[in-house]
Every structure is written in C-alpha cells, then in structure tokens.
MARLUM-111752 format. One line per field, with one value per residue (C-alpha): x, y, z. Coordinates in steps of 0.5 Angstrom, whole numbers, plus 500, padded with zeros to 3 digits. Layout:
<nodes>
x	c(X,...)
y	c(Y,...)
z	c(Z,...)
</nodes>
This chain:
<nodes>
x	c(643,636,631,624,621,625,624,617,616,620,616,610,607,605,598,598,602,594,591,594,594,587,586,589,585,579,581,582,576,572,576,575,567,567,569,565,559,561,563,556,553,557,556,552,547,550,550,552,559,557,562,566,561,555,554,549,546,548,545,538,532,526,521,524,520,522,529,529,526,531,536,532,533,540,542,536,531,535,540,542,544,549,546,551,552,545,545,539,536,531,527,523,520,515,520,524,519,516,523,523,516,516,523,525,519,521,528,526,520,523,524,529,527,528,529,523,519,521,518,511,510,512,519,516,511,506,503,507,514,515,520,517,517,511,509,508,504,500,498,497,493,488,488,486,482,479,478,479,474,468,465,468,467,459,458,461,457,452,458,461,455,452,459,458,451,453,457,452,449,454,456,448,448,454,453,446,451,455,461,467,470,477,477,483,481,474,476,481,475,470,475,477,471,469,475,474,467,469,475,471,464,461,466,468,461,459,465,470,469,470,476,479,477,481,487,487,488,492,497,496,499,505,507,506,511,516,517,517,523,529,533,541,540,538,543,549,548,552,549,542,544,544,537,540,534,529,524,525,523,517,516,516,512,506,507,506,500,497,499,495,489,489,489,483,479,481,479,473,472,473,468,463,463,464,458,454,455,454,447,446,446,452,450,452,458,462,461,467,474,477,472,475,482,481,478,484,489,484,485,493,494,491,493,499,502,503,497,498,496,502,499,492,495,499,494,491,496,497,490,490,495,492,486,491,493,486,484,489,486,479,482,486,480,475,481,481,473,472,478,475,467,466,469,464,459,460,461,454,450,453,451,444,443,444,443,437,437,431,435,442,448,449,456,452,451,459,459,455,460,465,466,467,472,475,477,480,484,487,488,492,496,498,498,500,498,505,510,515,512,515,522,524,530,534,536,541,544,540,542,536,536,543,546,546,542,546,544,541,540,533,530,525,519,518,511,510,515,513,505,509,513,512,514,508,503,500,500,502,502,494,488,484,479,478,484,481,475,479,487,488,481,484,489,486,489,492,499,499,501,506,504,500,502,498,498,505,505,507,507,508,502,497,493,487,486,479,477,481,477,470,470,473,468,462,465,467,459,455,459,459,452,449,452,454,461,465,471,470,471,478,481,483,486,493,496,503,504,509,511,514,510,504,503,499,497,501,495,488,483,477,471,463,458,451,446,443,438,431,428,431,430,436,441,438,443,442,437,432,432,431,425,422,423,423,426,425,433,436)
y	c(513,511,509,514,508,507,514,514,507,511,518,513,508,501,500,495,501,505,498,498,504,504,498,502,507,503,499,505,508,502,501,508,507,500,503,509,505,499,505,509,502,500,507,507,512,520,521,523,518,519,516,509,503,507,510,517,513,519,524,521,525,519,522,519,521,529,526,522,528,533,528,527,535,534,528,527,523,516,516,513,513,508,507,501,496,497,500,505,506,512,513,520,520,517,516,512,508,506,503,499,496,495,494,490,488,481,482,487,484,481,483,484,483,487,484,485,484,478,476,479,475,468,469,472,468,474,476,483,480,474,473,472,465,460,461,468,467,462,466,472,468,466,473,476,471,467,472,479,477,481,475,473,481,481,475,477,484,483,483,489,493,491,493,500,501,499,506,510,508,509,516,518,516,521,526,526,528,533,528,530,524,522,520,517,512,512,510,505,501,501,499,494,491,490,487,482,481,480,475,471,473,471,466,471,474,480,482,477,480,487,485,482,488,493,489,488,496,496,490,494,501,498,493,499,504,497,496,503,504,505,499,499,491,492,496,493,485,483,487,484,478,484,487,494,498,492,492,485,483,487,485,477,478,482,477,471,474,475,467,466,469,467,459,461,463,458,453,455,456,449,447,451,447,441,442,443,438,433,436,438,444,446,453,451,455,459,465,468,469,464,459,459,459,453,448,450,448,442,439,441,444,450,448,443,447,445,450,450,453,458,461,462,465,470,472,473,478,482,482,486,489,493,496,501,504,504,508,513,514,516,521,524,525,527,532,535,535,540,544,546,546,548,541,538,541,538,531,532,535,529,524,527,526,520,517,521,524,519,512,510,508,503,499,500,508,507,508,514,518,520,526,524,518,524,528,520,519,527,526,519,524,529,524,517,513,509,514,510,504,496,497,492,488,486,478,480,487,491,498,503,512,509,507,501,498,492,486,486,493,497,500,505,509,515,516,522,526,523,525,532,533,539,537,532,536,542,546,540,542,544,540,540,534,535,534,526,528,532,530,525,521,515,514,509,504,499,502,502,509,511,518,515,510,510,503,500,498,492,485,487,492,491,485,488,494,492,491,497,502,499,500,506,509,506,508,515,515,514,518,524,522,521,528,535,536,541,542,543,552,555,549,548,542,541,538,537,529,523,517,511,505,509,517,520,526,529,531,527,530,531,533,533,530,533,528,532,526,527,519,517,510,511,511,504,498,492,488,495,496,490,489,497,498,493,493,500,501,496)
z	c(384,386,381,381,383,390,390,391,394,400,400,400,405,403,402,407,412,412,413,419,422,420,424,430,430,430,435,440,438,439,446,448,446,450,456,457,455,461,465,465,466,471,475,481,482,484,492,499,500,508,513,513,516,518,511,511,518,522,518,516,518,519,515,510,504,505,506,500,496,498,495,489,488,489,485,480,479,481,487,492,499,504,511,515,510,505,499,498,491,490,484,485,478,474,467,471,476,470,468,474,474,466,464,471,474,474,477,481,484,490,497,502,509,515,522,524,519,519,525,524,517,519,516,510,508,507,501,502,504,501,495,488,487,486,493,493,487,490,495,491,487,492,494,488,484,490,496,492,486,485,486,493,496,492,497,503,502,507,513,511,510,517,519,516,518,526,525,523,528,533,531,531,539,540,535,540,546,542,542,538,535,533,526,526,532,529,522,525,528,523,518,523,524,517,516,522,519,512,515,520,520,526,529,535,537,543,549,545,539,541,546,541,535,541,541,534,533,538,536,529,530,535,529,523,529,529,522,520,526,523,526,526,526,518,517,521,520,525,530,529,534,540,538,541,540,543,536,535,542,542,535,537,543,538,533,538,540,533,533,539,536,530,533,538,531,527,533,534,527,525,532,530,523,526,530,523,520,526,527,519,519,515,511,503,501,504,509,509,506,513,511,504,507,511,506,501,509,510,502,502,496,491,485,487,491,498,503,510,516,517,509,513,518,513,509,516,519,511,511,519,518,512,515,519,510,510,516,515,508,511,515,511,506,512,514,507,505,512,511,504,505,498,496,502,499,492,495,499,493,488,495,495,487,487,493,496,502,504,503,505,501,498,494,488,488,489,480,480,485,480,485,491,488,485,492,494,488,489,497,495,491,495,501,500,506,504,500,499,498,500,498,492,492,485,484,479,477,473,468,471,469,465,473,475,481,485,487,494,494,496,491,493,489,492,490,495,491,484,485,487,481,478,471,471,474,473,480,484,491,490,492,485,485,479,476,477,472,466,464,469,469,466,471,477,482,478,477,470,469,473,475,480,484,490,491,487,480,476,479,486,486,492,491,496,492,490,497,499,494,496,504,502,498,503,508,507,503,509,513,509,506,514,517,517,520,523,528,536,537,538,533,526,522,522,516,519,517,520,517,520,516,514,513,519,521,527,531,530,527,531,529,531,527,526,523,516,514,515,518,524,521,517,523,524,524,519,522,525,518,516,521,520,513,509,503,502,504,499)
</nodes>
C-alpha cells in the first residue's frame, strides 16, 4: 500500500517540472517574438510583382511622379517597384522622408549612376552625382563655402545685375513691336546668360559669346531629355554594352562637346591672365567663380585634397546644366501670376511699395518681398521643378516606414506628391500664397522641414540654393516690376505638365510684355544707367 507521501508526490509535479515547462514557454515565446520582429524588418516595402526579368517595365507610364503617386495610394506611403534587375523604393510622405534624410541620411547619401549620367558628369565626378566620400565633400565645400557664400555672390553681383538689366532692356525693344515672347525660352536664356557671366565673366565676349550661350541651351535641354529617358541599359545591365535606344551615344557626343567648350574658356581664360601679369595689369582678387577654380587647379589641392582640371569642368557642367530648374521655375511663376491677375496684382503693389515705380530693382529690395517669395515658394510646391529629386542609393540595409531598403536600391522622395498630401496641407491642390505667410512661414529651401522639399533635404540638398533663390527673385522682380503682361487673343494658359529631368509645362507659355514704368531710362542697360543717371539707380 503506497504512503500518502507517494501518493501526492505522483498527482503533483516537481518544483523543477514547472521550471522547465516555464522555460519552454518562454523560449517559444521569445522565438515567436524574434521572428516577427526579424521578418517585419526583413520585409521589402508592398508592391506590384511585375513579370519575370523585366519587372513593372512593360507597365511604367513616364511620368513617373503621377505613377509613383498612384502606387503610393495603393501601397502606402513607402513602396517599391522592380524595373529589370533595379529595385525602386518611393517615399511619398513627409514622416517617412524625414526617416531617410535624418535617420539614414549617412548611409542613404549615396548614388547610383545611370548610363548616361555617367558619361556627362565625367564618371560621377560631379557635385550631383558623386558618391558621398571626401571628394564629394570637396567639391560641395568649394561650392558652398567658397563660390556660394554671401560673400562670393556679393562680389560677383555686378555680373548678374548687368545680365538682368540686358533683359529688361531686350524685352522693352519687342514689347515696342508688340512681340509675344516665349517665356520658357526667355527664362532659359536670361538664366543662362547670368550663369555664364557669373561663371567666366568676360572671358567669351560678342558673337562668341552669344554662339556659345545658344548652344549651351541647346546642349542643356537635350542633355536634361537624355537623362530623364527611361533607359533599358539601366535597367537591364548586360544590355548596357548595346546602347539599344542610342542615349549613350548622344550623350557622349554632348558630353565631348561640353568638354571641348569648356577648354576653349579655360584657355582662353589662363591667356588673358597671363597677358595680365606680363603687362601688370592683373586685376586684384578674383572676378568670377572660374578665377577662384583655376587658382585651386594651379595649387593642386584644397584642403590636402587632390584638385584637378576634370573637378573645374564638373562644377562646370553642375552649375549649366542647373540653369535649366531655374528657368523652368520662372515659367511656372509667371504661368500662375497671370493666370490669377489678383495675385499679380499683390506682387506688382508690394513691388511698387518697396521699389518704387521710379527706380529698378535691386538684390537688395529682395527681403522687403515677403509676397512675391510667397507665390515662389507656393509654385515650387505644387509644382517642383525636380518631383522626385536625385535618387539616392543605400551603402548597407537600412529599416525605413518598418521595411527594409536594400543596399544598391534607388530610393526616391516623391516631393511632387509630398507637397500634395492632404494629411499635411490644408486645401493641397489650391494655389494659396499665403500659406508661405501664415502656418507655413517657417518653412524655406533648406530642407530642414520635410514637408517642403523642393530642393532635397539633408546632406544631399542642393548646394546652389543661394544663388538659385537669388536670381530667381531678381529675375522674376524686374520683369513683373518692369511690365504689365498679358496672353496673345484666343489663348489661354495650360498647365498640362511633363517630366522627363525637370517638370515643364507641355505648351510654352507665350505672352506680350507691356512696359508699366514711367522713365524710359529704366530699361536702359547697366553701363547707360551708369552714364545718365548716376547713382540715382542704385
């Protein structure tokens, strides 16, 4: 007969029976928590499966920013799309793009070289398209602290306002005929012609000068249609060795001309210096940005850091190539201002206050117009000159939105549909300037609030930023300050849009300029104002 003791020792476990079974269960319980965590964070962002080797390719619509936005509404905010052997990432929220630029901005600061990218940035040599590393920083250094700085720009100042006042000037002589202009065309060469001056000054003079500046526009529109291509080379590497759509081609014979031109100005920029100093005449300080560039490629070096010719060239075709986002912003500015007279109305009012209808504008009246930096500000919103930004490329896996984003991956910040999002802004798809004065008057071009990201945010946000803004507003003052405008009969504004590199609008917008400023003298040029009026225009 068995003893109570074994009785109750076989109806009850041991103490150490619990232990284990407890341990058991927190084993799998700790396993069970393990694995979703690893597998939520090893999950690529939700999208299309697309077909075997070509991915989604069959299916992309080219403008890309609208397609990328339809994803966005069906996957969320952070997707992804395969095209060939690429893997796209799409950020199309604020939240999310502030995870990449803050978080992740170290290791998401690289690029990803597109075929023919490659071959107009001198292998990625440019400020654009270099990968982040100590020469990137180099160059964005020079950009930023040396040629970019308030400084730098206040000493080249006279180059741009002689440059802005040459178009006012033109535009009087053909609003006198009546002419309707091409804004795009005529942004385009007014931007490029500052650019130019700003750049190399006089070095390229007369017939030369104004050849070179034609082909320059020219080479620069065909370059931003080549890049903004969809290329199977890019997407299909092992095809690349074919070209089988021909853009690499084109691209190196426009790149082999940029080459060429650029060694003419050097040249002839390193001649004239010489021819200075040989007959000392050799003018103290620097005169434009290409003098500063090539006294860093004469030392070697900027900050220990090997500076060669190939570095002038690439700031060189960054700094061209550019003046395309730039035009295409005043378009679309002067596009809106006269399809809203109200609006155009307020800027011309706010010009007249602070400029004066007897004098011209200056850089300086730029801070007294709250207003017009307003309607600028609220245009790059609901239409961003560059929607979705350079791609960036990831060095390592990184966890963004709770996926995770590949290594070699190109992830893009739709800012076309960030700047839309109705969970952001109030009214998203109306044109309110004075949004810009009242709950968003803190936000500016720099990047730091990712709600408004024209420009890019973090350490790749565009280093021309404080020249771009500058000849903007200059520009766009003096020409809304300088002449009343109105659309050609039977005509209206269009603002159907396409994007290859740069968001345009699909038909021109053409108007007639009526000069609205009583003294003639102030259509003159830089030199007549200089010689009839003195200091009365400064």
């Amino acid at each position: 007969m068995n003893s109570p003791t074994k009785q109750y020792s076989f109806m009850t476990p041991p103490a150490s029976s619990f232990l284990y079974v407890a341990a058991a269960t927190a084993a799998v319980l700790c396993y069970a928590l393990l694995y979703v965590r690893w597998h939520r964070k090893s999950a690529l962002p939700p999208g299309p499966v697309g077909l075997p080797i070509v991915g989604s390719l069959p299916f992309l619509d080219p403008q890309l920013h609208t397609y990328f936005a339809g994803l966005a509404k069906t996957y969320g905010p952070i997707c992804r799309i395969k095209l060939g052997n690429m893997m796209f990432v799409i950020v199309s929220s604020s939240s999310v793009a502030r995870e990449v630029v803050r978080d992740h901005d170290y290791v998401m600061a690289n690029r990803k070289l597109m075929a023919t990218a490659s071959i107009i940035s001198y292998g990625g040599s440019t400020i654009l398209w270099s990968n982040n590393g100590p020469t990137w920083r180099m160059l964005r250094r020079i950009c930023v602290q040396e040629m970019l700085s308030r400084a730098s720009l206040d000493a080249v100042y006279d180059l741009r306002r002689s440059e802005v006042r040459a178009t006012v000037h033109k535009f009087r002589a053909r609003a006198a005929a009546g002419e309707a202009l091409n804004v795009g065309e005529e942004m385009l060469l007014t931007v490029s012609d500052v650019i130019m001056s700003t750049l190399w000054g006089a070095s390229v003079v007369g017939e030369e000068r104004s050849r070179v500046g034609k082909e320059f526009r020219e080479m620069v529109c065909a370059v931003i249609h080549l890049i903004g291509k969809p290329n199977v080379s890019d997407f299909i590497p092992f095809l690349a060795r074919f070209d089988l759509q021909g853009l690499q081609g084109k691209m190196k014979l426009l790149s082999d001309r940029f080459d060429e031109i650029f060694t003419h100005i050097i040249d002839e920029k390193k001649k004239k210096k010489k021819t200075e100093v040989l007959m000392n005449k050799e003018v103290a300080g620097r005169t434009d940005f290409l003098d500063y560039l090539l006294k860093l490629e004469q030392e070697g070096s900027y900050n220990k850091m090997p500076f060669h010719l190939t570095n002038v060239k690439a700031i060189l075709v960054d700094m061209i190539i550019a003046s395309h986002a730039s035009a295409s912003t005043m378009e679309w500015v002067m596009a809106v201002a006269m399809k809203n007279p109200k609006i155009m109305a307020r800027i011309q009012q706010e010009l007249d206050q602070v400029v004066g209808k007897d004098n011209i504008v200056e850089e300086s009246h730029i801070p007294g117009l709250p207003y017009l930096a307003a309607v600028i500000k609220e245009t790059l919103r609901l239409y961003p000159v560059s929607p979705l930004l350079t791609p960036r490329c990831p060095a390592s896996a990184c966890t963004v939105g709770g996926y995770t984003v590949p290594p070699g991956s190109m992830v893009y910040l739709n800012v076309w549909a960030i700047q839309r999002d109705p969970s952001v802004w109030e009214d998203p798809l109306e044109f309110k300037p004075e949004r810009f004065l009242n709950s968003a008057a803190n936000l500016d071009f720099s990047g730091s609030d990712t709600r408004f990201i024209p420009f890019g945010s973090g350490r790749r946000v565009c280093a021309g930023i404080p020249l771009a803004e500058t000849m903007v507003t200059h520009v766009l003052a003096s020409l809304l300050h300088s002449f009343d405008w109105k659309l050609p009969e039977g005509t209206e504004i269009d603002f159907a849009s396409t994007f290859e590199l740069v968001l345009n609008l699909v038909k021109p917008l053409v108007a007639i300029p009526t000069p609205r400023l009583p003294n003639p003298e102030q259509y003159a040029r830089v030199n007549e104002l200089s010689d009839r009026a003195g200091e009365s225009y400064v």
